[in-house]
C-alpha positions in Angstrom: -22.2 -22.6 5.3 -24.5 -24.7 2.6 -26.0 -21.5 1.6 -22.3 -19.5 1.2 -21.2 -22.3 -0.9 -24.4 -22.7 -2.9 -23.7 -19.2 -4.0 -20.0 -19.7 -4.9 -21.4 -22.7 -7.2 -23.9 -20.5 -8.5 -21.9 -17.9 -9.4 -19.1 -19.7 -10.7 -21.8 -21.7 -12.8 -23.2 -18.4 -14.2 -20.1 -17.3 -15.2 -19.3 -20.7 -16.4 -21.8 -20.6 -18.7 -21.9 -17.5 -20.0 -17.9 -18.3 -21.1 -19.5 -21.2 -23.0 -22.2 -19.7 -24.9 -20.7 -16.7 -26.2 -17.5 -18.9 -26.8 -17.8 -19.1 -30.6 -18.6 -15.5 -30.9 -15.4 -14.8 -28.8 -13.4 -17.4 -31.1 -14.6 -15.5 -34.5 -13.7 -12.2 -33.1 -10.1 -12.8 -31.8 -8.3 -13.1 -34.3 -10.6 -10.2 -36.4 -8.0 -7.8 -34.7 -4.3 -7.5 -34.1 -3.3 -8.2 -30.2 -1.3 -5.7 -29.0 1.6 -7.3 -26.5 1.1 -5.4 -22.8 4.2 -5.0 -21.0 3.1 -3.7 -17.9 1.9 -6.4 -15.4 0.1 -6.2 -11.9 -0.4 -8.9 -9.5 -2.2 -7.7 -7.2 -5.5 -6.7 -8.5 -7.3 -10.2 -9.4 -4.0 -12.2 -7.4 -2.7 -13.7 -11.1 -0.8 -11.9 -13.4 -2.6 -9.4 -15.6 -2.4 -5.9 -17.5 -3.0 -2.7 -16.5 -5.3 -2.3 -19.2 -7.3 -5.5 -17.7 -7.8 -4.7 -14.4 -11.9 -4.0 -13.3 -10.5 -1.9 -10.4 -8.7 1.5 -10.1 -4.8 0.9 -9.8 -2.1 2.7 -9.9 1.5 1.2 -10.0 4.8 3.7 -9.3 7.4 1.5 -10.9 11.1 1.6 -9.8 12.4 3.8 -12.3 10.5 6.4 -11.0 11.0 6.6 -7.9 15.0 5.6 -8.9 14.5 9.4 -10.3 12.7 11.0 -7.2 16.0 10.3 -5.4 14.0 9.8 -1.6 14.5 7.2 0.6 11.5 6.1 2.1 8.2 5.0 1.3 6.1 7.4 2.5 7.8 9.8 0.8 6.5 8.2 -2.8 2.7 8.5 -1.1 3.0 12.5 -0.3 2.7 13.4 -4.3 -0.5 10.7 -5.1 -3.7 12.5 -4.5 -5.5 9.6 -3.6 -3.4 9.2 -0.4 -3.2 11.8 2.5 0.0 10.9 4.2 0.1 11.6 8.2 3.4 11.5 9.9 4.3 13.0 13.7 7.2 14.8 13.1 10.1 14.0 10.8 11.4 10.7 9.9 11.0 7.6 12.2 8.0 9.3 13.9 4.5 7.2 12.8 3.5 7.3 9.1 0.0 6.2 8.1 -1.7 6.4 4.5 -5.4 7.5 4.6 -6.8 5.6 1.2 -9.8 7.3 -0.7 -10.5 8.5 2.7 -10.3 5.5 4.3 -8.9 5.2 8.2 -5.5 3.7 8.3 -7.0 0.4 9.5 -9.2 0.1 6.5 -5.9 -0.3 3.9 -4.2 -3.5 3.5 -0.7 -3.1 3.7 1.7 -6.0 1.9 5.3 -6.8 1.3 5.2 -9.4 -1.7 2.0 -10.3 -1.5 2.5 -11.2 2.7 0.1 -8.9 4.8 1.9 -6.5 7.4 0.8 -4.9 10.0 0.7 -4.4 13.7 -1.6 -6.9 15.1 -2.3 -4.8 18.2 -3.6 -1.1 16.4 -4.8 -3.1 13.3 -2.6 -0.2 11.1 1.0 -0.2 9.4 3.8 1.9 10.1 5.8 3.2 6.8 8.4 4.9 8.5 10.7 2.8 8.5 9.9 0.9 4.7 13.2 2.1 2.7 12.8 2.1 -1.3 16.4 0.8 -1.8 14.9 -2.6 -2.8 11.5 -2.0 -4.6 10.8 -3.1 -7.7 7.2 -1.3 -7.8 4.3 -0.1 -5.8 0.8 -1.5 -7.2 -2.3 0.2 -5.1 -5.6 -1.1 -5.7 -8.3 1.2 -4.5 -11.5 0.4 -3.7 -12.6 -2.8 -1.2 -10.8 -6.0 -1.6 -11.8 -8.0 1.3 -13.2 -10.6 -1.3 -9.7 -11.8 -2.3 -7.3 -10.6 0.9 -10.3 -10.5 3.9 -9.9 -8.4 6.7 -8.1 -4.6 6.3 -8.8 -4.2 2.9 -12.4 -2.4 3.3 -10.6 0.7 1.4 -8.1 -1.0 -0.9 -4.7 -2.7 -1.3 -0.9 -1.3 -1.4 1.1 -3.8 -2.5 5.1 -3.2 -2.2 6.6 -5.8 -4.6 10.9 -6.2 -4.2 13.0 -6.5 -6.6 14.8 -10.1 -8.2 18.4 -10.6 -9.5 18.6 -11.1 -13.3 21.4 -11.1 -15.4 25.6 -11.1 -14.7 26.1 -10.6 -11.4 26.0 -6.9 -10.1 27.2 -4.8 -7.0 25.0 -1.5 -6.7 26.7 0.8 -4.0 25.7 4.4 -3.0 25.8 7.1 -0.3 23.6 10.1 0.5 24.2 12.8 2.9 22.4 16.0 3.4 20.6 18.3 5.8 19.3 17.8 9.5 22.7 15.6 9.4 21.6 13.5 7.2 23.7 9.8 5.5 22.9 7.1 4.1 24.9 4.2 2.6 23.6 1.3 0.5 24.9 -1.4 -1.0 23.1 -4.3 -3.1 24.4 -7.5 -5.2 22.3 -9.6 -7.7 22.0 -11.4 -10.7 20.5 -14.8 -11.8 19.6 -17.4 -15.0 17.0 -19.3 -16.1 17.2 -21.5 -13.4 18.4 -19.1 -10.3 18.2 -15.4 -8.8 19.1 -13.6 -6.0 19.3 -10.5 -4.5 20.4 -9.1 -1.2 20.6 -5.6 -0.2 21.6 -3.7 2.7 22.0 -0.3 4.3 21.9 2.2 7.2 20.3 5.2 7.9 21.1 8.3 10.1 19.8 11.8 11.0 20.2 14.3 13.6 16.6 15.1 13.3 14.3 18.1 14.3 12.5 18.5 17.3 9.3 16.5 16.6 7.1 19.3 18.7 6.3 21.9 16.8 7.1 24.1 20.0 9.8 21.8 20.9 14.0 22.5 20.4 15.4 19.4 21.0 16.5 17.7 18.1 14.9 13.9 17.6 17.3 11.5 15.7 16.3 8.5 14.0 18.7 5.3 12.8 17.6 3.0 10.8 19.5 -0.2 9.5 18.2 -2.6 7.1 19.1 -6.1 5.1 17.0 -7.4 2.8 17.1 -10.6 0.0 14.9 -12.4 -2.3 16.2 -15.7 -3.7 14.3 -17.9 -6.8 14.7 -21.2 -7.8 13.4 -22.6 -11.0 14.1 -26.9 -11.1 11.8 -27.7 -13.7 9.2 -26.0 -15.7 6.4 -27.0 -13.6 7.5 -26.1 -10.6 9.4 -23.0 -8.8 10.2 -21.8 -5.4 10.7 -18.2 -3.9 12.5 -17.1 -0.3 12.3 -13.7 0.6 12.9 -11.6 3.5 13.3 -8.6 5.3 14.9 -7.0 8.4 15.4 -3.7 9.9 16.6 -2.0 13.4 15.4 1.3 13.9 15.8 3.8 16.9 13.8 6.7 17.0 13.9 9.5 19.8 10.3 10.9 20.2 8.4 14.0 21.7 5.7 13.4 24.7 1.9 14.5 23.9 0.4 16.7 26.4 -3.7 15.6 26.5 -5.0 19.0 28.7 -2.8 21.0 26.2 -3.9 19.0 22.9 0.0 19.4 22.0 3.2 17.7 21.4 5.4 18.9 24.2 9.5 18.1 24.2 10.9 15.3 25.7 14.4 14.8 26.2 14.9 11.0 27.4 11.9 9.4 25.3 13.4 6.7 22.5 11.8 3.6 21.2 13.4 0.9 19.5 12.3 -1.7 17.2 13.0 -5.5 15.5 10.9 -5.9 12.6 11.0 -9.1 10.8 9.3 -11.2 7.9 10.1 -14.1 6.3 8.1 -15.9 3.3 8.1 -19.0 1.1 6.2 -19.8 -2.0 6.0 -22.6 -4.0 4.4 -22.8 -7.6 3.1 -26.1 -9.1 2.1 -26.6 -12.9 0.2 -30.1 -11.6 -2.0 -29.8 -15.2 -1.1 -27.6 -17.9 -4.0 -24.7 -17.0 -3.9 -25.6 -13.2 -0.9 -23.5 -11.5 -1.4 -23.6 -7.7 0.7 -21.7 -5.3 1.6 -22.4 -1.5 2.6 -19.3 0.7 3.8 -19.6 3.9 4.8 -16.5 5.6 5.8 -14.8 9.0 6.0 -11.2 10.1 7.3 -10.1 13.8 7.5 -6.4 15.4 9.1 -6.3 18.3 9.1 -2.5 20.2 10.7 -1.5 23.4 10.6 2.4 24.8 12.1 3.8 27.9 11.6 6.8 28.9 12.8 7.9 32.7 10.5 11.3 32.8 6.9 9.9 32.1 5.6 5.9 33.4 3.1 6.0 30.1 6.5 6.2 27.7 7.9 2.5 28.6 6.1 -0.2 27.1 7.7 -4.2 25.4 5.4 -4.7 22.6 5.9 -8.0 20.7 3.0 -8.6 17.7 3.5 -11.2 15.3 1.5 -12.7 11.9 1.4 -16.2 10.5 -0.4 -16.9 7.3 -0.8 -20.1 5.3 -2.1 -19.6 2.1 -3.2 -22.2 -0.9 -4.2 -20.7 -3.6 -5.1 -22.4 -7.3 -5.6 -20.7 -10.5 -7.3 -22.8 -13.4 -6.9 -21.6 -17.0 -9.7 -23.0 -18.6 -9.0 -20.7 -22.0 -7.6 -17.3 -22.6 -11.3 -15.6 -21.9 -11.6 -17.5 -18.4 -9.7 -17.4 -15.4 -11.1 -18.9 -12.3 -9.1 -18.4 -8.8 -9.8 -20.0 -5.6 -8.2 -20.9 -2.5 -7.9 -20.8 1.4 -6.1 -19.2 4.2 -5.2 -19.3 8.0 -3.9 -17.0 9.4 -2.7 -16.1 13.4 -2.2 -13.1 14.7 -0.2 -12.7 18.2 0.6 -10.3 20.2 2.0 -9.4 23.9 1.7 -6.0 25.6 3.9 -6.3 28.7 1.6 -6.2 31.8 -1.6 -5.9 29.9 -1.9 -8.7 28.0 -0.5 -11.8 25.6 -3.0 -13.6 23.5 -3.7 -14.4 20.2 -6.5 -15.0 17.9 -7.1 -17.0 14.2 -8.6 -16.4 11.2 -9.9 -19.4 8.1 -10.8 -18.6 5.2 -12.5 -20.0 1.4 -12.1 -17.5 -1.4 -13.1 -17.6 -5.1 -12.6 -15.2 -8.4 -14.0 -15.3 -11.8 -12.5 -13.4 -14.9 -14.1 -13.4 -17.9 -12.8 -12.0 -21.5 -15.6 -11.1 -24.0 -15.7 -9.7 -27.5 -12.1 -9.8 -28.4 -11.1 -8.8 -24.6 -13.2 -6.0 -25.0 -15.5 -6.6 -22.5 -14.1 -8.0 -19.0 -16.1 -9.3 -16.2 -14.9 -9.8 -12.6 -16.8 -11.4 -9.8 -15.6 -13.2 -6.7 -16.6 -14.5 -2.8 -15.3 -15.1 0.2 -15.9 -16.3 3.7 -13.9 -15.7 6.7 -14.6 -17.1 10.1 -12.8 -15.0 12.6 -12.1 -16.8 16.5 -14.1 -14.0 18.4 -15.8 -11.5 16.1 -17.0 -14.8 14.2 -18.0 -15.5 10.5 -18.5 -12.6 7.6 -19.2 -13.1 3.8 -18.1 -10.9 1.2 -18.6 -10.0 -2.8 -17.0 -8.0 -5.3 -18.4 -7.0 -9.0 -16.3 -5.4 -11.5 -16.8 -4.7 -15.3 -14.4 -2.8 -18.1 -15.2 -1.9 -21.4 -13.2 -1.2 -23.7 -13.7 0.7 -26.7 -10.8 0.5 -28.7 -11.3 2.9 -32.0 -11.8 5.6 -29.7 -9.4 3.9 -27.0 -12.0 4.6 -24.0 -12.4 2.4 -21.3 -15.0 2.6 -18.8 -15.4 0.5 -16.0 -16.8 0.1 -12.6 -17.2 -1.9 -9.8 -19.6 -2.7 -6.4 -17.7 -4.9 -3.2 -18.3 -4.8 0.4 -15.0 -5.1 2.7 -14.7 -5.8 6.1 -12.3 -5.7 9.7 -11.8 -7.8 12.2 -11.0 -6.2 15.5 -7.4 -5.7 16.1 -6.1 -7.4 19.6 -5.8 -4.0 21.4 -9.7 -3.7 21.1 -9.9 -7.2 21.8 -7.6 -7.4 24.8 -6.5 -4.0 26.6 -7.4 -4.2 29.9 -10.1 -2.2 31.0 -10.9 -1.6 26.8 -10.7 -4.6 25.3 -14.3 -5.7 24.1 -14.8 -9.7 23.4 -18.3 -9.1 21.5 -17.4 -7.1 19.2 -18.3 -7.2 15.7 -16.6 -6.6 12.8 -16.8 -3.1 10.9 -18.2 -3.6 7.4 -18.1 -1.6 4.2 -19.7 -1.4 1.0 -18.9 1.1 -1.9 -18.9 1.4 -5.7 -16.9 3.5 -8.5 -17.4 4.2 -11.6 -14.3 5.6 -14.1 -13.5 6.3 -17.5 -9.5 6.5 -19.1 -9.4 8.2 -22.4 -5.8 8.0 -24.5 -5.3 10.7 -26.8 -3.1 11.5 -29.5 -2.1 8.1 -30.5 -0.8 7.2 -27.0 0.7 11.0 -25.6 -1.8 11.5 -23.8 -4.5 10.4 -21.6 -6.9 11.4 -18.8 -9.1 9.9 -16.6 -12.1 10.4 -14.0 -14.0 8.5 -10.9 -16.5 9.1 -9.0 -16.7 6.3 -6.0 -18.9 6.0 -2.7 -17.9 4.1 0.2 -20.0 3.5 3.4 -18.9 2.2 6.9 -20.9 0.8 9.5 -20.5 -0.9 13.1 -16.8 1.3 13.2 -15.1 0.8 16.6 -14.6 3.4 19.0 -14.4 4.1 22.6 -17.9 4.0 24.4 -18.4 7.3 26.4 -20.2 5.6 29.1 -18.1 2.1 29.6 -15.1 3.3 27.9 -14.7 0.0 26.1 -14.7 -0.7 22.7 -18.0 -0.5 21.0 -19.3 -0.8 17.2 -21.1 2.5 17.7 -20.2 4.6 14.2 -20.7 5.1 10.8 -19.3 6.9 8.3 -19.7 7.7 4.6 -17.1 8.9 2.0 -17.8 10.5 -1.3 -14.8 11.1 -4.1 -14.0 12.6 -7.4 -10.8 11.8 -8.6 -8.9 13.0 -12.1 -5.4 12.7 -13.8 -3.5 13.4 -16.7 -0.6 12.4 -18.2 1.2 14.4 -21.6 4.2 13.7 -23.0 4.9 17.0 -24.9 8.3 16.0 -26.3 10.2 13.1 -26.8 12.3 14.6 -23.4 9.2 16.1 -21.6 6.6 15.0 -19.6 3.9 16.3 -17.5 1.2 14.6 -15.1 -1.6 16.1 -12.9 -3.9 14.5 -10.8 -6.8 15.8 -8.0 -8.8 14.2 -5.6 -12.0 15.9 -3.7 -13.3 14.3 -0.5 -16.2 14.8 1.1 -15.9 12.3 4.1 -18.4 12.5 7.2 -19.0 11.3 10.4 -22.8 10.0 9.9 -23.3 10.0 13.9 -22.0 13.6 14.4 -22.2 14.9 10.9 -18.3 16.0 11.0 -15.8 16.0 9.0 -13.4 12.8 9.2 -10.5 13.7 10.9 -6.8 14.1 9.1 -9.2 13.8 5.5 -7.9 17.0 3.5 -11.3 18.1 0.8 -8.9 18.6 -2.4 -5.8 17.6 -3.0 -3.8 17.5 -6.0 -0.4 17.3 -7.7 1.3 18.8 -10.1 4.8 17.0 -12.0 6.9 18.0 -14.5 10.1 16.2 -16.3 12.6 16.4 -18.8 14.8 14.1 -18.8 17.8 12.3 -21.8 19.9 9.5 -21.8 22.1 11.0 -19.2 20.3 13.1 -17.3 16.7 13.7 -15.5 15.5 16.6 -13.9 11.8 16.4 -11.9 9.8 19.2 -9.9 6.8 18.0 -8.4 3.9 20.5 -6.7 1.3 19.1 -4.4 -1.3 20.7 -2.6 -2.8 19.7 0.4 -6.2 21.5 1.7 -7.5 22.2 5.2 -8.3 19.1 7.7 -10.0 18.8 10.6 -7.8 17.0 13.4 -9.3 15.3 16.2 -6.5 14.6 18.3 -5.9 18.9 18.9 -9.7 19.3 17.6 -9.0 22.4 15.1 -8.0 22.5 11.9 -4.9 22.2 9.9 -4.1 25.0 7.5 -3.9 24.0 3.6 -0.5 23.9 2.5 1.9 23.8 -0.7 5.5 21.5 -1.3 7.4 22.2 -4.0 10.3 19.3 -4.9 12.8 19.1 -7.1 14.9 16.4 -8.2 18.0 15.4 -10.6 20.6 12.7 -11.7 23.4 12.8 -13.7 24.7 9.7 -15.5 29.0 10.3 -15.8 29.4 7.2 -16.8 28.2 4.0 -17.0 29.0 2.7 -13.5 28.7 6.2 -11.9 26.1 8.5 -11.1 25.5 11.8 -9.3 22.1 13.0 -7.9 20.9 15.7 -5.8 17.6 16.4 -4.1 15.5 19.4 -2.6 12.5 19.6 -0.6 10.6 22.2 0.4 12.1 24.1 -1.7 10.4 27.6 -0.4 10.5 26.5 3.5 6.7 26.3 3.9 5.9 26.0 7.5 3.3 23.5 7.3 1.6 20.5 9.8 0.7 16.6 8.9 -0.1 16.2 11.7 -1.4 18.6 14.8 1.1 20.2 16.6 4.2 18.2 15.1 7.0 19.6 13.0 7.8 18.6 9.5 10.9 19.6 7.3 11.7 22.7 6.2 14.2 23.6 3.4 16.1 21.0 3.1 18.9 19.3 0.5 20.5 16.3 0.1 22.9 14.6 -2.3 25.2 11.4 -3.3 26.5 8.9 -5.6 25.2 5.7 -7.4 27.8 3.1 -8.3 27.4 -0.2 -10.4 30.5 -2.6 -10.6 29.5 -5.3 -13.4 
């Protein structure tokens, strides 16, 4: 512990007093050239507000107008058009959604809601299905590890959903949806606030008929889905402000058995799961000194998951898992060119499997981040520490570097970054009887990227490119001769990723944007499974003050899936989407997926959507 924190001084120190000696040179240089204002802000990157433009890491943020103009309703639905994401769901909605991040497994993503860590304690991985986008603000994804500043899960990166706050005269949003497989959906959502107050709570249900979630299956699978959430702000001084949010949703889901011999999803009629999910957060923010802001975060998240199912014993199951986090964090100012962030957290993470187990387990940790601005803010440095100390898998340091250059008369930026990540082991590989391993380790990452952004044409264009390398080691997976848990594997994952962005008109834009993976199994020499090798995405819009119009192309190539051990044919989707403003309270909008009824698999041997078209209103009472 002397030693970790000898390092943290000496870093710190080193950064310290690098700030101070180039000081005057920064001092003569800022005002040489005109700032330009930034508008568009991320949180989630360095944990304090900062622009895009600043960030050391790869990020991408899908803001709320967009996906306003998409016209979908849930999450994972934003994540099948990024090519940086391979989205995996079992069948059609409510059926399990999991991101795969630069490769990464599911368990290697952080997933949050505000900044408050989600997930299910007992498979270490989080379940979009059920996320609605009815109030997001924006998405901000972080790729590459982040354990330094979040700890364990974020080996592979960060998604962040942020929700919206009330501003202004109070409002009443209201709209409805309805559309194929049976498909409604009504919404409704009030908020406003001053100076001094905001709020916002929104609610809504969801219903479908569904599909059969075998692919050789008949029987449709329905899913309901009904949701309230509210954030609420309160501003008494200027140095000092509080924040409430929350969120809850009740979903029911009928599901399809699995057969193992067969390595298929088989119909089953009587198979439904329902589900409580539940989180609740506070923050506080204190302006003790004028450059000392600190922030107090108390959160809690609960899952509660009940299945019956009459044909097959292995279907019923009371799962309850539940997350409590304390975290302190301070930011100190010292001058425009230097930021430095530290803090500490605790978190517990429960959770009971009726009839196999109910324990829980709990996490400290001391974290620190430098930022450093250089050369007019040309040159940004990033470097930060943490150490966790787990209850059973015990203590693990971690580091991340990151550096951006910017060269503004040719507006290039290039900029890189080296981290290691790391995660603890979840309570099912912990705990399941007859699996559950008490020693276990915790797996452990290290990668690096390197990327440059180019803008062209004074701002209408832009491209960009990144190669990154990411290694795993002690992974956890069954033992073939104990079958227990067991840090036996490795893996390494190799990336190029591109994009581009044009806007052609004043009315038109285009984007495009291609990932290639080459991610291996280092004890086997396979392919990862569920990892597609390319791909990419393809989006087009033309939109006025009235109107938009979108049609989006992805392509997703072959992937080798373990769980029916063959592969999964490549496949293309081609969306479209449009809204109509009538008025100023009233819009119409229409959607269409699939629009050339590709038969296609996420997933072995479960169904997915075919053509399919929905449409509704948008109403705002001022």
């Amino acid at each position: 512990m002397n030693r970790l924190w000898l390092l943290i001084l000496s870093l710190t120190c080193s950064l310290f007093t690098i700030h101070c000696s180039l000081f005057t040179i920064h001092c003569s240089l800022l005002w040489a050239e005109e700032k330009i204002k930034l508008e568009e802000v991320v949180v989630t990157a360095a944990k304090v507000e900062e622009a895009v433009e600043e960030t050391t890491s790869d990020v991408i943020v899908i803001k709320a107008g967009e996906i306003k103009k998409m016209n979908i309703q849930f999450v994972s639905d934003v994540f099948r058009d990024i090519p940086e994401i391979n989205l995996v769901q079992n069948g059609g909605t409510g059926g399990t959604a999991t991101v795969f991040l630069r490769g990464a497994d599911p368990k290697h993503s952080l997933v949050m809601i505000d900044g408050i860590k989600v997930k299910s304690t007992t498979t270490g991985s989080f379940d979009f299905s059920g996320i609605n986008v009815d109030d997001i603000e924006r998405i901000e994804i972080v790729k590459g590890p982040q354990s330094t500043l979040y700890g364990s899960e974020a080996m592979a990166g960060v998604i962040n959903i942020i929700t919206r706050k009330g501003e202004g005269k109070p409002k009443l949003h209201s709209s409805f949806e309805a559309g194929s497989y049976g498909t409604y959906k009504p919404s409704v959502s009030i908020s406003g606030g001053s100076k001094k107050l905001d709020y916002r709570l929104t609610g809504s249900y969801y219903y479908t008929d569904g599909f059969s979630t075998a692919k050789s299956g008949v029987e449709k699978d329905g899913y309901r889905d009904a949701a309230i959430s509210g954030k609420f702000g309160l501003k008494p001084s200027e140095k000092m402000e509080f924040e409430l949010s929350g969120k809850y949703y009740y979903d029911r889901v009928e599901l399809d058995g699995f057969d193992y011999l067969k390595r298929q999803a088989i119909d089953d009629t009587n198979y439904v799961q329902r589900g409580n999910h539940y989180m609740l957060s506070g923050k506080g923010k204190f302006y003790i000194l004028k450059n000392w802001e600190q922030i107090l975060t108390l959160s809690t998240v609960k899952d509660a998951l009940k299945a019956k199912d009459p044909d097959t014993a292995g279907n019923n199951y009371e799962i309850t898992t539940g997350m409590a986090t304390i975290d302190w964090q301070h930011n100190l100012y010292f001058s425009d060119a230097y930021v430095l962030t530290g803090g500490a957290e605790y978190r517990n993470e429960s959770g009971r499997n009726e009839g196999s187990f109910d324990d829980s387990v709990n996490n400290r940790a001391l974290y620190l981040n430098n930022k450093l601005k250089l050369f007019s803010e040309n040159l940004i440095l990033n470097a930060g520490l943490r150490y966790d100390n787990h209850e059973t898998a015990g203590s693990k340091t971690t580091y991340r570097l990151g550096a951006l250059y910017d060269i503004k008369p040719i507006d290039l930026k290039i900029k890189g970054s080296h981290g290691t990540g790391f995660r603890a082991p979840s309570l099912n590989e912990l705990f399941y009887p007859f699996y559950g391993n008490l020693t276990l380790k915790p797996e452990e990452s290290t990668a690096w990227d390197i990327g440059l952004e180019k803008g062209i044409l004074k701002d209408r264009a832009s491209v960009s490119l990144t190669y990154f390398e990411q290694k795993y080691k002690n992974l956890i997976q069954t033992d073939s001769v104990t079958w227990l848990a067991a840090n036996i594997a490795k893996s390494e994952i190799k990336g190029i990723e591109t994009a581009a962005k044009l806007k052609v008109t004043d009315h038109v834009n285009l984007k495009a944007g291609y990932t290639y993976l080459n991610a291996k199994d280092m004890g086997t020499g396979q392919r990862l499974s569920r990892r597609p090798e390319d791909k990419y995405n393809l989006g087009a819009e033309f939109f006025t003050k009235k109107m938009s119009l979108l049609a989006n192309y992805t392509f997703v190539g072959k992937r080798y899936d373990s769980s029916v051990r063959r592969n999964l044919e490549s496949y293309t989707l081609v969306n479209l989407s449009g809204d109509y403003k009538i008025s100023k309270w009233l819009t119409v909008f229409a959607r269409v997926d699939n629009l050339f009824n590709k038969q296609y698999e996420e997933a072995g041997s479960y169904k997915t959507p075919g053509f399919s078209i929905y449409g509704g209103i948008r109403v705002v009472t001022l």
